[in-house]
N, C-alpha and C positions, 0 to 999 in steps of 0.2 A: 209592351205589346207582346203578346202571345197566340199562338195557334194552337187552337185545342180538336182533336178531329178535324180538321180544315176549317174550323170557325174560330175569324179572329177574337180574342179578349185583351181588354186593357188591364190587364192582370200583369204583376212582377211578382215573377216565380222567387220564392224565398227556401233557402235551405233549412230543412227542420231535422236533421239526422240521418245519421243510415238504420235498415232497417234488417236487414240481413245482406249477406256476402258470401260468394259464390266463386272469385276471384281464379283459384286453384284450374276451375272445369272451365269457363267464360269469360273470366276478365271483366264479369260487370260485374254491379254491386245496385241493388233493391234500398232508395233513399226515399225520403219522406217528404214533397214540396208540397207548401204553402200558396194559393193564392192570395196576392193582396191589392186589395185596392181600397183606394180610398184610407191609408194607416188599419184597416183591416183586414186580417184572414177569414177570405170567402169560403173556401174551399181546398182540400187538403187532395195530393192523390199519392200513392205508390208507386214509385216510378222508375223501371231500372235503365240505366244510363251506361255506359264503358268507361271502365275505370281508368285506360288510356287517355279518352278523351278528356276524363274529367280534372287528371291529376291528382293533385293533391286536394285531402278535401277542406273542402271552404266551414268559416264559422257558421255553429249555427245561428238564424237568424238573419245573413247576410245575402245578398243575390246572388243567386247562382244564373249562369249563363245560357240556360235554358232556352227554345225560339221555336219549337214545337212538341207536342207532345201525344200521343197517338193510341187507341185500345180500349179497354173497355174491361169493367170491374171483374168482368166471367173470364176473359182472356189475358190479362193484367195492361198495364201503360207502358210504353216507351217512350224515353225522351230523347229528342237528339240537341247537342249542342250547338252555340252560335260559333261557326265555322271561323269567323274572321275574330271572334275572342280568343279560339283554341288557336288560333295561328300566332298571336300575338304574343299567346304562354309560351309557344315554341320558341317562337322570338327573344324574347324573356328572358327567358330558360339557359339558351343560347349565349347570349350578349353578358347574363351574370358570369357562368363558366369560362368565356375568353376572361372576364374582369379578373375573376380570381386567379386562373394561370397567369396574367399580369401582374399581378400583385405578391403571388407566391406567398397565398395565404398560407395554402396544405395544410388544411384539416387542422393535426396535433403540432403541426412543425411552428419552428420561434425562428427568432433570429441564429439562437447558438452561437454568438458572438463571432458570426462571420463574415469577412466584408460583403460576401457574394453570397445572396439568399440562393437558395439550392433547393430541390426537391430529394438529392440523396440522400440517403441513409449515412448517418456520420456515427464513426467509432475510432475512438484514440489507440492511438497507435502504443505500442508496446513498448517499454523502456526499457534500462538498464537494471531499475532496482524489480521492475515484473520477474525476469528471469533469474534476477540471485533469491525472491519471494517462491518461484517456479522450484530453484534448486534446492532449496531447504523442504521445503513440502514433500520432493520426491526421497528425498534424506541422500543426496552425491553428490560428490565433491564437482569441480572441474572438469579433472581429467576422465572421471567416470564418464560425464554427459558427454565430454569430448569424443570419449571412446563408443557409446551407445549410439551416438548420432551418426560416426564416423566422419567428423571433422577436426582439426586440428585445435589442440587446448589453446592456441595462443588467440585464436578465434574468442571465445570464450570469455577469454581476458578482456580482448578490447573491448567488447560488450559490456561488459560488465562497470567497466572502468570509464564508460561514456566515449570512448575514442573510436566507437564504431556502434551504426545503428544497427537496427534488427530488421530483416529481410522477410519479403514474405514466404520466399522459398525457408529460409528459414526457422518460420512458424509451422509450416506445413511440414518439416522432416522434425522438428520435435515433436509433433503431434503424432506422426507416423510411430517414431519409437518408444510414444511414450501413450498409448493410447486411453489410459484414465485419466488423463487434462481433457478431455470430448469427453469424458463422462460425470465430472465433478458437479456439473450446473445442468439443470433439467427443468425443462420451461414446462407449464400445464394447466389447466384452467382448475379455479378452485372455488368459484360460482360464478351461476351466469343466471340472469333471472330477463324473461324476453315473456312482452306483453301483445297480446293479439287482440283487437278492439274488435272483429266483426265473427269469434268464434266462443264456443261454450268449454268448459273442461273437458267434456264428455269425446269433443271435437279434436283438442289436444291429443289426449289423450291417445286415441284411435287413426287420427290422421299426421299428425307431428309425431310425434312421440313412438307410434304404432306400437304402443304398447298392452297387456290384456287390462282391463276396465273392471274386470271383478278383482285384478292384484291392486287394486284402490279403495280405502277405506271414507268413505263419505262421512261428515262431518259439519254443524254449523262455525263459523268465523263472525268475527267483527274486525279483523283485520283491512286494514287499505280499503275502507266501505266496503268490501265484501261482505256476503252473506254464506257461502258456502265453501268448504277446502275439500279436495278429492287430495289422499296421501297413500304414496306408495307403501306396502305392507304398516298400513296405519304409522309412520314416520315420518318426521321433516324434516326427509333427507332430496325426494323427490315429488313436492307437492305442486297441488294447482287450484288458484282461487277465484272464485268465480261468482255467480250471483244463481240462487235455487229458483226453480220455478214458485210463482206465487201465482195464485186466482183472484180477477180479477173481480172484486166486489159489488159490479155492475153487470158484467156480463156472463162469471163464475166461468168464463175460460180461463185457461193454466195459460198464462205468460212468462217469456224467458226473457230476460234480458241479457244482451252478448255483450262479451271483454272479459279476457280474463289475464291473469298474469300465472305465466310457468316460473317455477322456485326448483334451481339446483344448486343445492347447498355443495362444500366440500366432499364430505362423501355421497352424495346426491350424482356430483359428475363421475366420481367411479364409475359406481354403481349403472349409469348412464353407457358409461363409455363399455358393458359388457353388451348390453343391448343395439349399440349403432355396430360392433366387432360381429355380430350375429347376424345383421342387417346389410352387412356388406357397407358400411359407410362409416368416414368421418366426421370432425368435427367440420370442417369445413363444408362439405355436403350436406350437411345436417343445418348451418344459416344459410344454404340456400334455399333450403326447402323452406326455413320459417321465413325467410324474403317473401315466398310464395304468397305466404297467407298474410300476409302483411306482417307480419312479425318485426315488434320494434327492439331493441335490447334496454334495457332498462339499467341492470349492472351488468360487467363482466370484472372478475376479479384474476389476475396472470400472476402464478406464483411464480418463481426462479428459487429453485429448492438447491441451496449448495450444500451438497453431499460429502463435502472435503474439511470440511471448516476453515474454509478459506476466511472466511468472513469470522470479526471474533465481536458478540455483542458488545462485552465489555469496554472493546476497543471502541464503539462506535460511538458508544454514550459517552465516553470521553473525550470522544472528540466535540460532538455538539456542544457538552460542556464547557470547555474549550475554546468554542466559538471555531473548530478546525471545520467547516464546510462552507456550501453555498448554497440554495435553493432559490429556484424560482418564487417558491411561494414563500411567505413573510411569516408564515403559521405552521408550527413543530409543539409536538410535546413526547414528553419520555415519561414513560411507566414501569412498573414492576421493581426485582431491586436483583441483584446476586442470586440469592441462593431459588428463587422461582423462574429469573429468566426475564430481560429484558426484553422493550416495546418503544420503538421511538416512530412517533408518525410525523409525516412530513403534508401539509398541507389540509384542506377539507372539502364534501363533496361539493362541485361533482369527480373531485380528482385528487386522490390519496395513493402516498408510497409509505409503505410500513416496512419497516426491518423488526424480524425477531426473534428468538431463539422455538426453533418450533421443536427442540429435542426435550427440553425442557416441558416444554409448553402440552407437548405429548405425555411424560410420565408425569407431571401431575395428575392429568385424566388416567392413568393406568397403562396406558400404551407404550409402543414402540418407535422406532422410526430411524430410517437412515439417514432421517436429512437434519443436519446440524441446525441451519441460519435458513430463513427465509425469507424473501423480500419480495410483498406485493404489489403490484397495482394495480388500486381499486378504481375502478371505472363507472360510473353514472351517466344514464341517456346520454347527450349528445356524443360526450367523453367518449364513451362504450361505442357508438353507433360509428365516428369519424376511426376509431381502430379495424370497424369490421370492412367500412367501406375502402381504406387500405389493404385489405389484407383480401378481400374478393374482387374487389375492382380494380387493382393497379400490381398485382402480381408480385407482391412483395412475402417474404417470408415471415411468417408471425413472429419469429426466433427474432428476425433484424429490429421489426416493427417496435418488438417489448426495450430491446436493450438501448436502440435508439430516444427512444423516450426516455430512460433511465438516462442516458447519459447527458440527455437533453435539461433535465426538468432536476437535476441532485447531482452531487460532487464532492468529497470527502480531500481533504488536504492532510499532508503531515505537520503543517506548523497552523496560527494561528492566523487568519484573513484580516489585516490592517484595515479599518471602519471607514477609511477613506478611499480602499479598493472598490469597497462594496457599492459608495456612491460613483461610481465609472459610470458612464454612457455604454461602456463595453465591456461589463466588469467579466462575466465571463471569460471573456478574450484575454481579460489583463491578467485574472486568477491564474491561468492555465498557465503562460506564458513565464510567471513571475513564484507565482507558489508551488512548490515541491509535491502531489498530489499522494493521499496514502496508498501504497502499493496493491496492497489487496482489494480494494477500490478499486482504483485501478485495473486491474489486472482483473477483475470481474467484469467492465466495464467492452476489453479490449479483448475478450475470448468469448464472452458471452454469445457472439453471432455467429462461434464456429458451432455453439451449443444444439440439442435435439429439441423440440416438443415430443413431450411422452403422452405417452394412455397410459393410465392402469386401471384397466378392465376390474371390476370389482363382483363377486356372484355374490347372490342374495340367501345366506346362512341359513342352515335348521338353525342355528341359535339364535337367527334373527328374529325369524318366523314364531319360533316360543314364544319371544318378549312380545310378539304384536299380538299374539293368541292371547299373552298371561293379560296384558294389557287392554286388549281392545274386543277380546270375544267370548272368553270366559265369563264376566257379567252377563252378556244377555244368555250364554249356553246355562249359566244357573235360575234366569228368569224360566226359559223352556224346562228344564228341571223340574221346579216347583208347582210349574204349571202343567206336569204330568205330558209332554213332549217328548221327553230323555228318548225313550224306545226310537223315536222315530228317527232322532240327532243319530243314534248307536250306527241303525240300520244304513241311512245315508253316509256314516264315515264308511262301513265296510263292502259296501258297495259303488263307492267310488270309484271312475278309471285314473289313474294319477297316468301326468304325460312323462315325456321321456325324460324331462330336466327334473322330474320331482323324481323318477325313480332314481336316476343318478345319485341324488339329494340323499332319498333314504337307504341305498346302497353304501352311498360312504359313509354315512353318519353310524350305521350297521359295524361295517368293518374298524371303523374309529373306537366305537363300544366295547367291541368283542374285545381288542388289540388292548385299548387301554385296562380294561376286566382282567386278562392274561399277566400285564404288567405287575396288577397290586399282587394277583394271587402267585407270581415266581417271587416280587420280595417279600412274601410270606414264607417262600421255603414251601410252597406248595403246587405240585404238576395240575395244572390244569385240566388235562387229557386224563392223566390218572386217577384223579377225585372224580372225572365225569362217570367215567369206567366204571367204578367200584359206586355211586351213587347208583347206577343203574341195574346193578346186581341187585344190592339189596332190594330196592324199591320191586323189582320180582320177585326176589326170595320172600319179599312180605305180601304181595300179593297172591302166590302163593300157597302161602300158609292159612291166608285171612279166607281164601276159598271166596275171593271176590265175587258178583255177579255179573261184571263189567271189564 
């Protein structure tokens, strides 16, 4: 039963969709209900409802909770909810959350082989073979660190020698005097792909993203049933897929259908992260705003970039080899080989760690790079969503969050794991306790949380901008060409306003030219200045003589 205008019906409101969403300004959301009676749909209305109220939303086709419904097709409908069902979600709602603090489910957390399920953040502690691993990396002896730290060498010793642990004061004054151990590990996102079901790209774009909408090259897709990809200077580096307006064959109105998913690739989140530097926000500020719009995370991918070569691929594949580790998960593979640079994956989605040679991995492509070894975790829907809701909702540091899972979910040993450890009830507990673990492992594992998250901010290149023009605009500027337009393309480039970031742009790109121009003509053995000089003599003296009219 239902109330429609104050006239009861024995109609059961059914869910058919949402229809647009508004969330951001009102917190409602514009859904599509179904009357049914009788196993059929009488009649259909538009109806917007609070997205409070409603929660989460229900399948389509299923009852929604609906008990009055109120307006009129010129003013639109509103529905209100059954008061004593929305209580009962709270209820609900409630009664599951105590369950789970009971249970110490937490999201990503395991057991970590420890008697006492915990919600903290766990990281092993620092041994004796960390810091003679620590002393050779810095390249000094003993008595150097001794002296550096300004503690006594015999200190040192016993550390070393297992007759004395390591302190935290400790960690904290080598770190002090040695301040590139806090800079060898560098955490940073290196894609994140986050889908919004009740917005268009055009939406993204302008409202999330706030970024300009003609720096987007529109394009058809057949990607993830989409129909449409909007890409940042025509690249998928920073795209967004969506569905194009189509007309309707019946009524020849243009219809849009909403959901789309945002794509930031590796250089994607650069490139990203110059734009939120400019907007005054982070990455963290940045999912709460797509929280806003309902923004789901779909991947999130977390590099840990060691910068030192702490980590040595070779060593890790032989350990796997080896059979030197542990993993949660029961599925590994290793690829590549020496001289291109190894790949060993640890699990599949929705939750993948990759270790690999990204220096390597770089100058194959052509590039550069400071970062030796890199070890990701790739994250899928839920995977991705339970790190974000840590890491915004429980005041955790994203630095602790990443290494904790590392340390939780992969384990690298120096000798071979006995097949009958493996079958323990607590085999982690018995590994740690019984097997000697590899130091630099380790020792990644146990410094990692003093580690930073980086930005780097990445600007968008004239030699970017070339390759999207050679690529993406040059064909149709030769169609206008052909088709006797050129004049008008001419006229519109020279009377352009370019804004302050494009004159920048052609400012340096200018002085890069001149500069580099200067460089070939001095290793010619030729003055620059002086050949300008003496060109410009003659070209008067011949002017001149020729008795020009101009």
């Amino acid at each position: 039963m239902i109330t429609i205008n104050n006239e009861p019906k024995a109609y059961t409101p059914i869910f058919l969709g949402t229809t647009q969403h508004s969330l951001r300004l009102s917190l409602e959301i514009l859904i599509l209900v179904g009357m049914k009676l009788n196993d059929e749909i009488i009649e259909t209305y538009n109806v917007t409802v609070s997205a409070i109220e409603l929660g989460q939303l229900p399948s389509i086709g299923s009852e929604i909770a609906i008990d009055e419904i109120t307006g009129s097709e010129l003013s639109g409908f509103k529905a209100k909810l059954k008061q004593s069902d929305a209580q009962m979600q709270n209820t609900a709602s409630t009664e599951l959350e105590k369950l789970v603090d009971l249970k110490n489910v937490g999201r990503y957390q395991l057991l970590k082989g420890k008697n006492i399920m915990t919600q903290e953040l766990n990281v092993p502690t620092l041994t004796n073979n960390n810091l003679i691993l620590m002393r050779q990396m810095l390249g000094v002896t003993q008595k150097e660190l001794s002296v550096t730290m300004g503690i006594n060498e015999k200190t040192i010793r016993r550390i070393e020698n297992k007759e004395q642990g390591i302190s935290e004061r400790f960690v904290n004054k080598l770190l002090a005097v040695y301040p590139e151990l806090a800079q060898i590990i560098e955490v940073q996102f290196d894609w994140v792909s986050l889908t919004f079901p009740d917005l268009t790209s055009k939406q993204v774009i302008d409202d999330v993203l706030r970024l300009k909408d003609n720096l987007f090259l529109e394009r058809p897709t057949s990607q993830n049933f989409y129909t449409r990809e909007m890409a940042f200077a025509g690249e998928k580096n920073i795209y967004i897929q969506d569905f194009a307006p189509v007309k309707n064959p019946e009524t020849q109105a243009i219809e849009q259908k909403f959901g789309t998913t945002l794509y930031l690739t590796g250089k994607g989140t650069r490139l990203f992260e110059k734009a939120l530097l400019e907007q005054s926000m982070n990455w963290h500020n940045f999912f709460e705003k797509a929280r806003q719009y309902r923004g789901h995370l779909t991947r999130l991918d977390i590099a840990i970039n060691d910068k030192w070569g702490l980590l040595n691929m070779n060593d890790l594949v032989k350990a796997v080899q080896e059979k030197r580790f542990w993993s949660k998960s029961k599925s590994y593979a290793v690829h590549g080989n020496v001289d291109d640079g190894w790949t060993v994956d640890f699990g599949k989605s929705p939750f993948v760690i990759r270790a690999y040679d990204k220096h390597k991995e770089q100058a194959n492509k052509g590039y550069d790079t400071d970062v030796k070894t890199r070890v990701e975790l790739e994250l899928h829907q839920d995977k991705a969503e339970y790190v974000l809701d840590e890491w915004l909702n429980h005041d955790k540091k994203l630095v602790d969050i990443t290494f904790d899972i590392l340390y939780t979910y992969l384990w690298f040993t120096d000798e071979p794991i006995d097949a009958q450890k493996l079958k323990s009830a607590k085999v982690r507990e018995v590994i740690e306790q019984t097997v000697e673990p590899m130091p630099a492992w380790s020792l990644l594992t146990a410094l990692g949380n003093r580690m930073k998250f980086v930005r780097q901010p990445k600007k968008q290149s004239v030699e970017r901008i070339e390759k999207w023009v050679l690529q993406s605009v040059v064909p149709s500027l030769a169609v206008l060409k052909k088709t006797g337009h050129w004049h008008e393309i001419i006229e519109a480039i020279n009377s352009v306003e370019l804004s302050a970031e494009h004159q920048k742009l052609v400012k340096a790109n200018l002085v890069n030219a001149i500069t580099q121009a200067k460089s070939v003509l001095h290793q010619g053995n030729i003055n620059f200045d002086k050949e300008k000089e003496k060109y410009d003599e003659e070209t008067a003296e011949f002017e001149k003589k020729a008795n020009l009219p101009f």
